[in-house]
BAVOFI-655871 format. One line per field, with one value per residue (C-alpha): x, y, z; residue in three letters. Coordinates in nm, 4 decimals. Example, Ala and Ser with C-alpha at 12.3 -4.5 7.8 and 13.67 -1.06 7.14 Angstrom:
// residues 2
c1 <- 1.2300,1.3670;
c2 <- -0.4500,-0.1060;
c3 <- 0.7800,0.7140;
code <- Ala,Ser;
This chain:
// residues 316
c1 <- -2.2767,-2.0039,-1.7997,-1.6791,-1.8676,-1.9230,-1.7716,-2.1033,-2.2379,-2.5744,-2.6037,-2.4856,-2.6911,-2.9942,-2.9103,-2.8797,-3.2137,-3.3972,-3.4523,-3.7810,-3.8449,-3.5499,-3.5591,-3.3016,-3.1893,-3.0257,-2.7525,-2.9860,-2.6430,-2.6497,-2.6671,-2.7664,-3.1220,-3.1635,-3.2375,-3.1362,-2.8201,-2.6665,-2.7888,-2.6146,-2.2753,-2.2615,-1.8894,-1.8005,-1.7298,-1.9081,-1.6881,-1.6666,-1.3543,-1.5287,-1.3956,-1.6027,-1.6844,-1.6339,-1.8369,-2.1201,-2.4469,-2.6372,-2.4315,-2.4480,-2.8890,-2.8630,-2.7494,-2.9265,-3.2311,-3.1450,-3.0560,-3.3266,-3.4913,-3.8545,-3.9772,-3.8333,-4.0265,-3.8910,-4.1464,-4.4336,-4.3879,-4.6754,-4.8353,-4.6301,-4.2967,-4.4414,-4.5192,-4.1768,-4.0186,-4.1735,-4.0684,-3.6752,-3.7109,-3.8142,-3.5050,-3.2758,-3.4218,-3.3521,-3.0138,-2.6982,-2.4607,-2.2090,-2.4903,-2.4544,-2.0732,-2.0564,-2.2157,-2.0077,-1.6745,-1.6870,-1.5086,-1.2011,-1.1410,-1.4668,-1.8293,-2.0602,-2.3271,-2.6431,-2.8456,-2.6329,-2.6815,-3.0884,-3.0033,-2.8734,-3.0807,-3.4089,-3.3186,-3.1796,-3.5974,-3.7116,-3.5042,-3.5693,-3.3827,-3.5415,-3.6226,-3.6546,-3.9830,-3.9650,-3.8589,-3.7660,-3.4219,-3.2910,-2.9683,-2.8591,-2.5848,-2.3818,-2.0437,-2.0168,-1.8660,-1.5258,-1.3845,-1.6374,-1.6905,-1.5993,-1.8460,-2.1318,-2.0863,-2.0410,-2.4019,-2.5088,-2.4525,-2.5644,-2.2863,-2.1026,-1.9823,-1.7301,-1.7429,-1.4049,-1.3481,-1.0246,-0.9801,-0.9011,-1.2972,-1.4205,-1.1885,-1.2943,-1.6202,-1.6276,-1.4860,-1.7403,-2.0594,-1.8292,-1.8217,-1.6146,-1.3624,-1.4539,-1.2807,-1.2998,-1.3473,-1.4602,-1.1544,-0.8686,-0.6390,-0.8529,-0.7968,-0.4501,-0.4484,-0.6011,-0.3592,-0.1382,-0.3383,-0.3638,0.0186,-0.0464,0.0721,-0.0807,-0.3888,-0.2767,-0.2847,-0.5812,-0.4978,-0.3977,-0.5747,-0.9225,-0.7729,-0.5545,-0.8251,-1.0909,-0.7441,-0.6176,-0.9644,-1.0721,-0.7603,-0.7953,-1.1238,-1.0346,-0.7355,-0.9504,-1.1793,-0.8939,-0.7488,-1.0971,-1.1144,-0.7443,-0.8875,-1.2630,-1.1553,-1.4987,-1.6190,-1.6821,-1.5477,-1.6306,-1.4216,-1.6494,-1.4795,-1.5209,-1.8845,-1.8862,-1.6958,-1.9187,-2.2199,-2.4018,-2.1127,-1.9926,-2.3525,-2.3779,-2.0692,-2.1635,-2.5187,-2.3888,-2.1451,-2.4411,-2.5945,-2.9255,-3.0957,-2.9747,-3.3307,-3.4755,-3.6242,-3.2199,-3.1617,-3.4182,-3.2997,-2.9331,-3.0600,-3.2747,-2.9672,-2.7486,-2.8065,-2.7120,-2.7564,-2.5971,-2.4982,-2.6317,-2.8557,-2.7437,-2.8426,-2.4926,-2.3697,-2.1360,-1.8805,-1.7776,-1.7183,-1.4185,-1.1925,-1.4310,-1.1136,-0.9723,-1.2463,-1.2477,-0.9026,-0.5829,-0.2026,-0.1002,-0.4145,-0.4030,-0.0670,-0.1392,-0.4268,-0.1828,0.0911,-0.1623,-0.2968,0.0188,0.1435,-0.1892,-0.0998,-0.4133,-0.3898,-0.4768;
c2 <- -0.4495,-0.3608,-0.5496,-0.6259,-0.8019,-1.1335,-1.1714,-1.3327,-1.0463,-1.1056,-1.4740,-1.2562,-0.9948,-1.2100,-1.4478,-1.0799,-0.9976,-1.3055,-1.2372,-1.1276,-0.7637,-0.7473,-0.6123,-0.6378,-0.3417,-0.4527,-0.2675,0.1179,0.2108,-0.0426,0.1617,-0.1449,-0.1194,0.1723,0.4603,0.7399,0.5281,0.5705,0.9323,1.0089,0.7703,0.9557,1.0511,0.9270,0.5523,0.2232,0.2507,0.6143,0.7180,0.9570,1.0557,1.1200,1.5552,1.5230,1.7167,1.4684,1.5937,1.3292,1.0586,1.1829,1.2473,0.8463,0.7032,0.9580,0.7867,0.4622,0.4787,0.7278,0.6627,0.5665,0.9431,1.1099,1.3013,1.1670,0.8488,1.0398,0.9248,1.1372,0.9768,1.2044,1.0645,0.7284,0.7787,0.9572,0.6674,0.4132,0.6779,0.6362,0.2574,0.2655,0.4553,0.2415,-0.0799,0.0728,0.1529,-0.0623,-0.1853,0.0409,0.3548,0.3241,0.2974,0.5940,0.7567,0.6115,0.6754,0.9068,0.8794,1.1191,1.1946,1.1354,1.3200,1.2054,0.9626,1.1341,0.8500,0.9002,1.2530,1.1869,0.8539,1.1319,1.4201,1.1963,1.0643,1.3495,1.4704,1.1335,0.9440,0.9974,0.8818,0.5471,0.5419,0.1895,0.0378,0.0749,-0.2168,-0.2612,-0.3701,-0.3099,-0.4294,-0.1983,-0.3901,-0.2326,-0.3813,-0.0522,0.1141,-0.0411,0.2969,0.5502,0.3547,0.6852,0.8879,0.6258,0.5363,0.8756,0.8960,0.6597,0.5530,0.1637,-0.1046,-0.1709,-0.5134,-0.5702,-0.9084,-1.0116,-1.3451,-1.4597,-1.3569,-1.6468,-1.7357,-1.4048,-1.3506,-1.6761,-1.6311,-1.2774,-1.5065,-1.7262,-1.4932,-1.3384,-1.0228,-0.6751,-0.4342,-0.2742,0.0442,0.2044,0.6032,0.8187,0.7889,0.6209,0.9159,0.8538,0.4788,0.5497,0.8049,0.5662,0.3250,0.5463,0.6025,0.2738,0.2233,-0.0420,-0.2003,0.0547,-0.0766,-0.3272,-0.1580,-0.1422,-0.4620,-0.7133,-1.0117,-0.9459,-1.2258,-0.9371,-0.6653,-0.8844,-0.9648,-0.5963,-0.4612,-0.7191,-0.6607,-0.2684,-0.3048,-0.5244,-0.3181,-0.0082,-0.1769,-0.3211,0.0405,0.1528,-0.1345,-0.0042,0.3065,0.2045,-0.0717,-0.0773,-0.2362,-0.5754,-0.8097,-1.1608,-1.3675,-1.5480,-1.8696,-1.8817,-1.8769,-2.0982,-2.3560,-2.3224,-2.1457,-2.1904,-2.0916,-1.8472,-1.6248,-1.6876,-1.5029,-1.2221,-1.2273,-1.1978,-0.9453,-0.7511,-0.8097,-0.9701,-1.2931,-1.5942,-1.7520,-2.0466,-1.8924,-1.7693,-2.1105,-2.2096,-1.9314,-2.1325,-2.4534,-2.3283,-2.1782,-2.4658,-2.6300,-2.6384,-2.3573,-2.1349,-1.7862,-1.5215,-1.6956,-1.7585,-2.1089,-2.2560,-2.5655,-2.3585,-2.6442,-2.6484,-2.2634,-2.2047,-2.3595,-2.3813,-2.1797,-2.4958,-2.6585,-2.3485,-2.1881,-2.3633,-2.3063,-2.0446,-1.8346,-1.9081,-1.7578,-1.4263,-1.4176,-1.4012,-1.1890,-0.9290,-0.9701,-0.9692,-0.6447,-0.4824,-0.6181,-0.8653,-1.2397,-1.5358;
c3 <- 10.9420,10.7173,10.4739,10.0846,9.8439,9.9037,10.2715,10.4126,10.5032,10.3953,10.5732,10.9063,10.8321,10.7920,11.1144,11.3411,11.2296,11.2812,11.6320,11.7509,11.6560,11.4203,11.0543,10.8177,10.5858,10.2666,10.1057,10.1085,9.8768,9.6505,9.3181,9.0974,9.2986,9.4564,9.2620,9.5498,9.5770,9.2398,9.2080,9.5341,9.4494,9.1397,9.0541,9.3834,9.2456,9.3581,9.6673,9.7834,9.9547,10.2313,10.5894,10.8588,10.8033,10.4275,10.1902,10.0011,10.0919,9.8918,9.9995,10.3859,10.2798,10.1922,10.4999,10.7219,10.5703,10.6166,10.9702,11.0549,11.3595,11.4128,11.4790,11.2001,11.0190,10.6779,10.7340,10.6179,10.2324,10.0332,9.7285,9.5314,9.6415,9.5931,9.2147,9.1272,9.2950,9.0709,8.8266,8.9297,8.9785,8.5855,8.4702,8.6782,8.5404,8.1864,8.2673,8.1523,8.3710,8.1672,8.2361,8.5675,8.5789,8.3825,8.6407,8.8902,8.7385,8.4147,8.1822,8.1778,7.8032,7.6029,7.6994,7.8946,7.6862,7.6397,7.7738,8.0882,8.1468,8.0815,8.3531,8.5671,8.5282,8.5822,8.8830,9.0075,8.9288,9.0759,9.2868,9.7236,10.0230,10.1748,10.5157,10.6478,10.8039,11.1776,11.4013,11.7704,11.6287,11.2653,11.1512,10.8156,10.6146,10.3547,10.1250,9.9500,10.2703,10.3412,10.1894,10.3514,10.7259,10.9276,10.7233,10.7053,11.1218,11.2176,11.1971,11.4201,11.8066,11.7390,11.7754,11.3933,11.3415,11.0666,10.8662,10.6984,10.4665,10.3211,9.9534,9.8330,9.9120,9.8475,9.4671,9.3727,9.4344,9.2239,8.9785,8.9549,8.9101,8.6319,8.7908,8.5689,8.7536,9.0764,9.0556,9.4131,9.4293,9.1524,8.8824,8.8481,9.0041,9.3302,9.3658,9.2969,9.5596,9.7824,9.7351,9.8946,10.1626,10.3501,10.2522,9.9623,9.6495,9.3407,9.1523,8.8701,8.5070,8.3041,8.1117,8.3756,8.4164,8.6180,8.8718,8.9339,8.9526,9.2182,9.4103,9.3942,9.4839,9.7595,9.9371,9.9401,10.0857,10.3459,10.4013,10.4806,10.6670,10.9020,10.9439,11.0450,11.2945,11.4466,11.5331,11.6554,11.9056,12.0040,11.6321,11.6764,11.3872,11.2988,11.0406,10.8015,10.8312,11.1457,11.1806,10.9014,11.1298,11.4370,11.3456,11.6359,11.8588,11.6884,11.6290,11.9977,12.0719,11.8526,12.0607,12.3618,12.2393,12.1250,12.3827,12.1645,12.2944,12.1182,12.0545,11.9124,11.6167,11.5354,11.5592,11.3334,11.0661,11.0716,11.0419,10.7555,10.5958,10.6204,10.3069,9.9044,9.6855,9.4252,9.3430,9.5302,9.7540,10.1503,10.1785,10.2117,10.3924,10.6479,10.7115,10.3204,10.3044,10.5436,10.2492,9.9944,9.7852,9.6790,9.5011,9.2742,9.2154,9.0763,9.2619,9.0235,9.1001,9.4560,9.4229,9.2539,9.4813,9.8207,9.6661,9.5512,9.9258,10.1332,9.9118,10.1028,10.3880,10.4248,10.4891,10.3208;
code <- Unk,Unk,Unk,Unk,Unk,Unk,Unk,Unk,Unk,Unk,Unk,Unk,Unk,Unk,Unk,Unk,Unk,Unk,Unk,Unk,Unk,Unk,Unk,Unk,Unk,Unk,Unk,Unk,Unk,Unk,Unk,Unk,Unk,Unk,Unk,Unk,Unk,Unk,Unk,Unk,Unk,Unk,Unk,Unk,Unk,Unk,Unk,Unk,Unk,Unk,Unk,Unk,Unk,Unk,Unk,Unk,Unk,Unk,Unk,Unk,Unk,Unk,Unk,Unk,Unk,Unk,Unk,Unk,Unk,Unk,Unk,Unk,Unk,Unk,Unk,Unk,Unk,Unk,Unk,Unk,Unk,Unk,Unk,Unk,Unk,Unk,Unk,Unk,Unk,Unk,Unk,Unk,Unk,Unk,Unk,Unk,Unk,Unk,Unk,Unk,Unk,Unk,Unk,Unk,Unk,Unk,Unk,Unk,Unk,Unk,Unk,Unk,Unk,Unk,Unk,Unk,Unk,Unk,Unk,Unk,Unk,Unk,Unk,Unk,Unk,Unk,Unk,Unk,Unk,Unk,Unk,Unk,Unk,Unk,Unk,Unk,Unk,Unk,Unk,Unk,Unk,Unk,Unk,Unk,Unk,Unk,Unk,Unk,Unk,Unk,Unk,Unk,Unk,Unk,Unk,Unk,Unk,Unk,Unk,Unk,Unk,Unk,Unk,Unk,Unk,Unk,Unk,Unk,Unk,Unk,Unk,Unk,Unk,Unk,Unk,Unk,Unk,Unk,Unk,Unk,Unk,Unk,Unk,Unk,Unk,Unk,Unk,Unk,Unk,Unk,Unk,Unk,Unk,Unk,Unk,Unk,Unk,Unk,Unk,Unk,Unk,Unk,Unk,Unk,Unk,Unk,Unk,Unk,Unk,Unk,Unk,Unk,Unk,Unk,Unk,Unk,Unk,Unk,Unk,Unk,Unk,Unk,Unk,Unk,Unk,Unk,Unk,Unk,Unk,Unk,Unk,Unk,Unk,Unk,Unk,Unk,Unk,Unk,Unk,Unk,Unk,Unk,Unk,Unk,Unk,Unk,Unk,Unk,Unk,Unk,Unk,Unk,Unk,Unk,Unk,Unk,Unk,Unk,Unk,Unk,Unk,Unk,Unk,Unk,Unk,Unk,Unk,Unk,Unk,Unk,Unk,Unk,Unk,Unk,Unk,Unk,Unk,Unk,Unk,Unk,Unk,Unk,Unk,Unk,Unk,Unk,Unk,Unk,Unk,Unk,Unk,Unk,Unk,Unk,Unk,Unk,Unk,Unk,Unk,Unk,Unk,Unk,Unk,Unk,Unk,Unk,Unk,Unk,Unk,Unk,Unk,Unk,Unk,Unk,Unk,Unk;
């Protein structure tokens, strides 16, 4: 399951694998968590622009984990590995938030940090792929993947599903947890490049408004995700509002399409769901997220919001 931050991709991700047998995989390239993940996004950006046959060989070692199958070999974790993963988890939980996006995206004029390069060179000593825990069906979700989809599905035969949401729910929502810039690909040249590539408006300067940023950013992602879709016909996309309309009907629809049984305990894992929460957790009342948008954004930023979208091409 692929899609941007914050386009309900965990509440899908965690209906899919509530049915008997299934196991969910959680972002294995989310580099805030996952040691291997940062180490092998390193330079590459938060959002790596990769085409299916590019040349990332820790990046391509990361996702052949993840969607390893239940024979392979990589399973057998030795106590060693064990103890220089706890090793890795340690440096990552030391690391800033600016650490890591050095890493990410360095810095074109000054040196590297020291503490970076140490961040770097120890997990580079300590961090190892993650192979998932074996499961009749497993359902691997990513949002760091809009830009590399090709690369990431190339590896795989299983059915991807795409999840889109409207910006105006998704940007306002990056507003809210107070979320910084989400540069895509490893310096500015390359988002700028990128840009280009999927025929867009450039990247807003370096001291816009972050409205302008999320907007910018969210759009591009959707963007490449709905050039991806154009030329796999066989992807199967959702739109977020839409389950959140008919939940019921439409994660049936998706089952069928998937051809997974539609059981009571999924049933059980929506009505569980449906209800109030906050930030980052998936309990959500469905039928107040489809337009949720205008509870938390005012007309001028709804307006920035769609210009910045429809210059990408993207609806809002």
């Amino acid at each position: 399951m692929l899609g941007p931050p914050r386009s309900g991709s965990t509440w899908a991700s965690e209906v899919l694998a509530s049915v008997p047998g299934g196991l969910r995989i959680h972002e294995p390239d989310s580099d805030p968590h996952v040691p291997f993940a940062l180490l092998s996004k390193a330079g590459l950006g938060r959002y790596p622009l990769l085409g299916n046959g590019d040349d990332a060989p820790r990046y391509r070692e990361l996702w052949s984990a993840a969607l390893a199958g239940p024979d392979d070999p990589r399973r057998a974790v030795g106590l060693a590995d064990r103890a220089l993963e706890r090793v890795a988890k340690g440096l990552l939980r030391l690391s800033t938030l600016d650490d890591r996006n050095a890493m990410l995206v360095p810095a074109t004029a000054d040196p590297t940090p020291m503490r970076v390069r140490l961040l770097h060179r120890g997990l580079a000593l300590t961090a190892r792929p993650q192979t998932p825990g074996v499961a009749e069906i497993q359902v691997v979700k990513s949002v760091h993947t809009p830009t590399a989809a090709d690369f990431v599905t190339a590896m795989t035969d299983d059915p991807v599903v795409v999840i889109r949401r409207n910006p105006l729910n998704a940007v306002a929502s990056w507003l809210e947890l107070g979320w910084k810039r989400q540069r895509i690909g490893g310096s500015p040249a390359a988002e700028r490049a990128f840009a280009e590539s999927i025929g867009g408006s450039a990247p807003p300067s370096d001291d816009a408004p972050i409205l302008e940023h999320h907007a910018w950013s969210y759009a591009a992602l959707t963007r490449s995700l709905d050039l991806a879709v154009e030329h796999h016909p066989e992807w199967i996309v959702v739109q977020h509002e839409d389950l959140c309309n008919d939940p019921v009907g439409g994660f049936r629809r998706m089952f069928e399409t998937l051809d997974l049984p539609f059981t009571d305990e999924v049933v059980a894992t929506l009505d569980e769901r449906n209800r109030p929460s906050t930030g980052y957790e998936t309990k959500r009342v469905a039928s107040d997220q489809a337009e949720r948008w205008k509870e938390r954004l005012d007309d001028q930023q709804v307006a920035t919001i769609r210009n910045i979208a429809a210059s990408l091409s993207v609806d809002c």
